[in-house]
LUMMARTI-475650 format. One line per 5 residues: their letters; for each residue x, y, z of C-alpha. Coordinates in pm, 1 decimal. Layout:
N
A> X:Y:Z ~ ...
This chain:
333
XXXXX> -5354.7:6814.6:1921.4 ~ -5578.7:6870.2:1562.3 ~ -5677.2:6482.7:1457.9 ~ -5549.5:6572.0:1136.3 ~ -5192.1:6735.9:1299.9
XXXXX> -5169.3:6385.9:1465.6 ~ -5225.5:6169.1:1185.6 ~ -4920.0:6352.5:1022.5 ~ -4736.7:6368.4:1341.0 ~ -4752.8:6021.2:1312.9
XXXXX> -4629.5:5948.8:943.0 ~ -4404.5:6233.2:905.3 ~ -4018.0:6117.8:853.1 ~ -4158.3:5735.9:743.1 ~ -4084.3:5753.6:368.7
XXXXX> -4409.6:5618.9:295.9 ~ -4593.1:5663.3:-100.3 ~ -4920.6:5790.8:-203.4 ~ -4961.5:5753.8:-568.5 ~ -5187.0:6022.0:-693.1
XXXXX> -5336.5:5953.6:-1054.6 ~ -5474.4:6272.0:-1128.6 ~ -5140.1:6444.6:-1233.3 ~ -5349.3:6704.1:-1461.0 ~ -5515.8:6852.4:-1189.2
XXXXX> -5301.3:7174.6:-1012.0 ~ -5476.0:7068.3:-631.2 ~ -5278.4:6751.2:-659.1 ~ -4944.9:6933.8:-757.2 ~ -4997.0:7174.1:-476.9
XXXXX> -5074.5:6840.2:-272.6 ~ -4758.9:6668.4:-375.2 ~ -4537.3:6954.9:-331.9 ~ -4658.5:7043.1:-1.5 ~ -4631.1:6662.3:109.6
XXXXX> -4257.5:6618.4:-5.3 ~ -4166.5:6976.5:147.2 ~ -4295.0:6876.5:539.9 ~ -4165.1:6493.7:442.0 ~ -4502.7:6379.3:518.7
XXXXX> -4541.2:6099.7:194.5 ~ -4309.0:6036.8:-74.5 ~ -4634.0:6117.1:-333.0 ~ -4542.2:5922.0:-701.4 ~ -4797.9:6171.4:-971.3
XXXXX> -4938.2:5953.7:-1255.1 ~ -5014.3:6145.4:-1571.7 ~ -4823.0:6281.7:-1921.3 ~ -4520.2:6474.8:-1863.4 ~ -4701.5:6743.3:-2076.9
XXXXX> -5002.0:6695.7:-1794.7 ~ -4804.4:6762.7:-1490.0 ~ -4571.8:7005.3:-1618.6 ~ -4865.5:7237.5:-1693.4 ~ -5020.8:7142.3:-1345.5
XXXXX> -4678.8:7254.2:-1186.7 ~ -4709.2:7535.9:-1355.9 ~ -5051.8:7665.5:-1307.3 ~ -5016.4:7561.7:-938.7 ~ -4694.0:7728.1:-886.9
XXXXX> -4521.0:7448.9:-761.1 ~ -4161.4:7273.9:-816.7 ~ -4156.5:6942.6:-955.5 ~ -3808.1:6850.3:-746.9 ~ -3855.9:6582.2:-540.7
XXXXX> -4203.9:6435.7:-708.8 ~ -4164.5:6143.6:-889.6 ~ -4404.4:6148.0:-1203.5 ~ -4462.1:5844.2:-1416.9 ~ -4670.7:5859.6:-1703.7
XXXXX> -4819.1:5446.2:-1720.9 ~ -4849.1:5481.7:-2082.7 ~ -4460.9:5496.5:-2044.7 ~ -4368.4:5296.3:-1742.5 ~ -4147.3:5017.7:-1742.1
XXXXX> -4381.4:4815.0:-1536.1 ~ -4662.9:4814.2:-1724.7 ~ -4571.7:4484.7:-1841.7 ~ -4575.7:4354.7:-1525.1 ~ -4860.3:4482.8:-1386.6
XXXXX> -5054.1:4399.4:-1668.1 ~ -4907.3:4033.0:-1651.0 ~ -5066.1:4049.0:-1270.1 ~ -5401.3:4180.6:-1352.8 ~ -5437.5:3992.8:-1677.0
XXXXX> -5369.5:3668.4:-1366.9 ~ -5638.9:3816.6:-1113.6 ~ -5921.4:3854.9:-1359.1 ~ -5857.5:3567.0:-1599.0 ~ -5831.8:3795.2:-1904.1
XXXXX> -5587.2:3823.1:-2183.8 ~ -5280.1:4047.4:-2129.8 ~ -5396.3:4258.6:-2416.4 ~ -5723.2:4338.6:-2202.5 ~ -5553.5:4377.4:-1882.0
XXXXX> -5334.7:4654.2:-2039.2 ~ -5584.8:4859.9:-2186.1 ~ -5700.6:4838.8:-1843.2 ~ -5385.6:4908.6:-1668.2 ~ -5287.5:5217.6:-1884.0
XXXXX> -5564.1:5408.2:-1706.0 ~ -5395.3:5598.9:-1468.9 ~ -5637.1:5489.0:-1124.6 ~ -5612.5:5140.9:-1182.8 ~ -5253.1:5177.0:-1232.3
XXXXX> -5190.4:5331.5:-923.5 ~ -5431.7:5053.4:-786.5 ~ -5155.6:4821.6:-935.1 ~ -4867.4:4988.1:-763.6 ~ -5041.9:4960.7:-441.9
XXXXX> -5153.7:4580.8:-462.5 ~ -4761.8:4510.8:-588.0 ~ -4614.0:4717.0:-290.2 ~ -4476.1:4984.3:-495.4 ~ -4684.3:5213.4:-288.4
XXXXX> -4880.3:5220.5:-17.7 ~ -5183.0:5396.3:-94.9 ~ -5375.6:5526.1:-372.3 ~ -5559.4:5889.6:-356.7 ~ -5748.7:6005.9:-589.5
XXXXX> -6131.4:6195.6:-673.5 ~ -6074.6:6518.1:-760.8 ~ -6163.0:6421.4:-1129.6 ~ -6219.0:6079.4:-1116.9 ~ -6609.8:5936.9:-1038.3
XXXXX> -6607.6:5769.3:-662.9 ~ -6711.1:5468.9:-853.5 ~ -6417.6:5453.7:-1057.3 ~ -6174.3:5483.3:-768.4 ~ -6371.0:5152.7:-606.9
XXXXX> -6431.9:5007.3:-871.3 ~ -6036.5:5022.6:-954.9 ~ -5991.4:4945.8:-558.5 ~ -6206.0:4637.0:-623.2 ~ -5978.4:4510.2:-925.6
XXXXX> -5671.2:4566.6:-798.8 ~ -5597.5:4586.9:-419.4 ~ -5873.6:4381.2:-350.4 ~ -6122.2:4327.3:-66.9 ~ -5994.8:4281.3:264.9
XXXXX> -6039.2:3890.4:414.8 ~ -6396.3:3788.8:491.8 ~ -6571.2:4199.2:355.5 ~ -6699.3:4164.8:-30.5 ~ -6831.2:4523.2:-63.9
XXXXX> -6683.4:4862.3:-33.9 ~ -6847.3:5118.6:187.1 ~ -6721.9:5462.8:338.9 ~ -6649.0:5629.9:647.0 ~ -6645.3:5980.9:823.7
XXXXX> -6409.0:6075.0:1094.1 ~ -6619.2:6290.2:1330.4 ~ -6466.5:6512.4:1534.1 ~ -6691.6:6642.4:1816.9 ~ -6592.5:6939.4:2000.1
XXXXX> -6630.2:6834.4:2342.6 ~ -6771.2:6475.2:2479.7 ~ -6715.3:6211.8:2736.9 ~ -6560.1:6509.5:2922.9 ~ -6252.8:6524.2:2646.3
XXXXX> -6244.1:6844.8:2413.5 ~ -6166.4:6703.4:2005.7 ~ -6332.7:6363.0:2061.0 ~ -6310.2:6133.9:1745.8 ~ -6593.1:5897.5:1651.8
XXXXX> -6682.3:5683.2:1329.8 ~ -6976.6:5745.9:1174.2 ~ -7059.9:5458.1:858.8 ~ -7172.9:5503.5:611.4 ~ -7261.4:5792.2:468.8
XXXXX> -7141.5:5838.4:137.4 ~ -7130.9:5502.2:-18.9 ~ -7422.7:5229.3:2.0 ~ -7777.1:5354.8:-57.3 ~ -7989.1:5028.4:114.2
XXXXX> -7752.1:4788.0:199.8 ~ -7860.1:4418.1:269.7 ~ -7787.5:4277.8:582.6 ~ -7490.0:4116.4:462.0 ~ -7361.9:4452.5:293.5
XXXXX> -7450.5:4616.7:643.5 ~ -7203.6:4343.3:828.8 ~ -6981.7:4439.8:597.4 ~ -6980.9:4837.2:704.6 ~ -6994.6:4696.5:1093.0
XXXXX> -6643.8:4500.9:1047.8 ~ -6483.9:4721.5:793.0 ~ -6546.3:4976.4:1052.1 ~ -6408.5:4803.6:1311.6 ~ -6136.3:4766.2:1138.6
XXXXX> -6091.0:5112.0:1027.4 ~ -6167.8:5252.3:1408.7 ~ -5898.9:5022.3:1529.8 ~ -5658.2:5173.8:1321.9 ~ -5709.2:5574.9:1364.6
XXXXX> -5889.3:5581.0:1694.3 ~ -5689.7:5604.4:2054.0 ~ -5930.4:5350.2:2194.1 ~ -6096.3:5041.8:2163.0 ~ -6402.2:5007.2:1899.1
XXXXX> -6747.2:4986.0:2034.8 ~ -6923.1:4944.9:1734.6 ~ -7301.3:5000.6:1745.1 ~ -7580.8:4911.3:1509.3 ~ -7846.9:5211.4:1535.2
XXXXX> -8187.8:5173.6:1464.1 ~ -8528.8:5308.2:1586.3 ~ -8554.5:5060.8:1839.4 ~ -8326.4:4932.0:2149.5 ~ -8313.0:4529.6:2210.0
XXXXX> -8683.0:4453.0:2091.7 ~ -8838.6:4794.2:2206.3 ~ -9039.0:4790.2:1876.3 ~ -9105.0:4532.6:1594.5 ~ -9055.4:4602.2:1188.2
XXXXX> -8876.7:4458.4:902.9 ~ -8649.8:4743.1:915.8 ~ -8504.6:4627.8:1252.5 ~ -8531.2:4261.4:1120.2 ~ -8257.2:4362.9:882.3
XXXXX> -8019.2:4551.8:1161.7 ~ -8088.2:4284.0:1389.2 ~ -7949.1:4022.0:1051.7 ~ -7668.3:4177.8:984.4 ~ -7552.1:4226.5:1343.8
XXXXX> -7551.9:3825.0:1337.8 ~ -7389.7:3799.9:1035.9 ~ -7097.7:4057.3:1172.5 ~ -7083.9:3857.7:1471.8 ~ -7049.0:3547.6:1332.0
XXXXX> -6800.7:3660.4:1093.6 ~ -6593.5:3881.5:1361.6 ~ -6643.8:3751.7:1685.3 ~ -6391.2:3933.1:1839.7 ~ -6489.4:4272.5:1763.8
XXXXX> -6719.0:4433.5:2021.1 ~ -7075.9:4484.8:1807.2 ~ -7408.0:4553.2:1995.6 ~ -7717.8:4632.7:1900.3 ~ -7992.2:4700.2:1770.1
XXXXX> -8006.8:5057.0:1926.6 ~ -8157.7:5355.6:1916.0 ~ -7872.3:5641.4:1927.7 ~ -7914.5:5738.8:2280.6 ~ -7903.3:5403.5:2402.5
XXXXX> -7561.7:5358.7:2204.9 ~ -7359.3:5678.6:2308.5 ~ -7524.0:5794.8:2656.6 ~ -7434.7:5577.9:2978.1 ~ -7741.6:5728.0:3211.7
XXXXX> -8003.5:5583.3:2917.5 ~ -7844.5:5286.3:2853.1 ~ -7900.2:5153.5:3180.2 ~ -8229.1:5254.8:3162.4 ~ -8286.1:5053.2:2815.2
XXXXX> -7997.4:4777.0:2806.4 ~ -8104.3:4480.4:2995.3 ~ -7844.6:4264.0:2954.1 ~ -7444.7:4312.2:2955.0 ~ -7305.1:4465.6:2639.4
XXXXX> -6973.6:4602.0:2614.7 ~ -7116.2:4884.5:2357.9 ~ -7424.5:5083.0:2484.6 ~ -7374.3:5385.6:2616.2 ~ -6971.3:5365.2:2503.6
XXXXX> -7009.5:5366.0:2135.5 ~ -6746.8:5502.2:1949.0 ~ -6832.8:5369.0:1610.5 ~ -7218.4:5393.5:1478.8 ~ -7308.8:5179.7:1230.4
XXXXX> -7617.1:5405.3:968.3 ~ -7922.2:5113.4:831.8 ~ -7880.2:5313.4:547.3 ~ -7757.9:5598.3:346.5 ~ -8059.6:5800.6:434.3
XXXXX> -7967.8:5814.9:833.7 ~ -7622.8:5821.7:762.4 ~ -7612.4:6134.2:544.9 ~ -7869.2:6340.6:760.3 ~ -7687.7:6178.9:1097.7
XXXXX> -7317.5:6330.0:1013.4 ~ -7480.5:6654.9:857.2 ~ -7659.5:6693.8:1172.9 ~ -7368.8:6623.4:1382.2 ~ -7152.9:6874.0:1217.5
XXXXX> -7388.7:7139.8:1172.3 ~ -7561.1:7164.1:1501.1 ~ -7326.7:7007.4:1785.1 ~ -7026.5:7197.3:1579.2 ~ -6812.4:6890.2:1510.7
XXXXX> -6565.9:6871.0:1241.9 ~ -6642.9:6584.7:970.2 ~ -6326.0:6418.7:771.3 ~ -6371.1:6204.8:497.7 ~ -6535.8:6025.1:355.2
XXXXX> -6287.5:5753.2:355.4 ~ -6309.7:5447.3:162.6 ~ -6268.4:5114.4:380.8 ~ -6326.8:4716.7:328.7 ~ -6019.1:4730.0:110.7
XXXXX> -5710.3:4463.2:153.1 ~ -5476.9:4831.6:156.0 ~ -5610.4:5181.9:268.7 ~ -5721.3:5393.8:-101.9 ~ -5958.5:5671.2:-68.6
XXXXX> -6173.6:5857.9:-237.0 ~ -6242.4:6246.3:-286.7 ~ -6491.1:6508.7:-307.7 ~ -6477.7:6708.7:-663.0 ~ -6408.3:6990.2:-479.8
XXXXX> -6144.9:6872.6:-287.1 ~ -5829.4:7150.2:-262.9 ~ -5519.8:7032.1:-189.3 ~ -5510.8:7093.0:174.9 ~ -5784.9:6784.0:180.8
XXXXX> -5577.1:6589.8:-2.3 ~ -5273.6:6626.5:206.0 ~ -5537.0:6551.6:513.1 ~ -5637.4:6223.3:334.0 ~ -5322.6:6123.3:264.3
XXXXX> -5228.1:6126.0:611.8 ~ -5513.4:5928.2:733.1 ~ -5480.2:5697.6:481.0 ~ -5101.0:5632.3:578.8 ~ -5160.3:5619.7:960.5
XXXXX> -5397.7:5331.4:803.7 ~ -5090.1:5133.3:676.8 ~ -4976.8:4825.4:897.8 ~ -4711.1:4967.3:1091.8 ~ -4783.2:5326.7:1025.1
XXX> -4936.0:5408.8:1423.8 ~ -4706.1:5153.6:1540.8 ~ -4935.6:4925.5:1610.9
């Protein structure tokens, strides 16, 4: 089955919410409607009513069944205000001017369990949505820095046709520091765990395998991988290695000389930086023919994501799925 089909195999029929803030825009109408209709996500649409009733229209699209709330409006903007206003030791009067925007309220519904994730992108800055991710939901335990990840779907591999792996990252964190980098590792971990059909090998890549070559670029893989360790010591994170060494079985024995329970099985690969993680998943997607979802926000205490500006509502729907089948309970596990 299509990764994506799965995912909403998987949360079809569960009644869970998406709130989607960017009721103004007609790819999120579209998105809604075609999420209530195949009882995928019960999406809640944040905006005016004079917003979304024009985005209804111009999509073509049936409010029925889509609950709107505009947050200037909402009776719960007290409340979540009263929470915020608690978090970040600010007066209520700040926290709602704060709240009234519609990503960090949906950021509030989500951290107050009035739904279960937050979409949004298509006209809202990727630093926006994390930096409402950051105020609101929070980080998840131990992880103090957002980063992003790509589903990668390869055509055919470890002799199984539609083979997922986790690339990270590659849309977020330009040079992160060692402890930013440990951050990606277990936040990946976390993610693969989650969405993946197997357990995470997660592998930090480099240039060099286990000491094959010496520079203070592998000095900071080889730093973070002992800060991830410490911090996560039962997730299964190797390295440093070069890709080959990660992903192929035949070379890692030729390289590896010690036990590890990640080279040559990788399933998740951990980018030094934004540089090699952009060019890696382009590469991967445009030669070997693999299919690239996401980017996905992750290190978050509940699954938000981001999305491109160019997003249509078919993406949408796609992201909402993942990010469900993210939700404790939501893949049964």
């Amino acid at each position: 089955m299509d990764p994506i089909e799965q995912f909403m195999a998987t949360v079809r029929g569960r009644g869970q919410t998406v709130v989607l803030p960017e009721g103004a825009d007609p790819r999120v109408l579209k998105a809604a409607r075609r999420l209530v209709d195949e009882k995928l996500a019960q999406p809640i649409v944040l905006g005016t009513a004079d917003e979304i009733s024009q985005a209804a229209k111009q999509a073509e699209v049936a409010l029925e069944g889509i609950h709107t709330i505009d947050p200037a409006k909402s009776g719960r903007l007290a409340a979540y205000a009263a929470s915020y206003a608690a978090d970040r030791n600010v007066k209520e009067g700040v926290a709602k001017r704060m709240v009234v925007r519609s990503v960090v309220f949906g950021g509030m519904m989500v951290k107050l369990g009035d739904a279960d994730t937050l979409v949004a992108g298509v006209s809202t800055a990727t630093a926006n949505v994390i930096q409402a991710g950051a105020l609101t939901v929070g980080y998840a335990p131990g992880i103090a820095s957002a980063s992003s990840f790509f589903l990668m779907i390869m055509p055919e591999f470890r002799g199984r046709k539609q083979y997922p792996l986790v690339f990270a990252d590659c849309a977020v964190n330009i040079a992160p520091m060692p402890e930013q980098l440990a951050d990606i590792a277990i936040a990946s971990e976390l993610s693969a765990k989650k969405l993946l059909d197997e357990a995470p090998r997660v592998a930090m890549l480099s240039f060099s395998t286990h000491g094959s070559a010496s520079h203070a670029e592998i000095d900071h893989v080889t730093s973070a991988l002992a800060i991830a360790r410490e911090r996560a010591p039962q997730a299964l994170i190797d390295g440093e290695f070069q890709l080959d060494a990660a992903i192929m079985p035949n070379v890692a024995a030729k390289k590896i000389k010690r036990p590890s329970e990640v080279a040559g099985k990788a399933n998740v690969l951990i980018f030094p930086d934004l540089n090699s993680g952009n060019i890696g998943y382009k590469l991967t997607q445009y030669l070997a023919g693999a299919r690239a979802i996401g980017p996905f926000l992750q290190g978050f205490a509940k699954p938000i994501s981001d999305l491109s500006r160019g997003a249509s509502a078919d993406d949408i729907v796609a992201t909402t799925a993942v990010c469900l089948a993210q939700c404790q309970g939501a893949a049964g596990k």
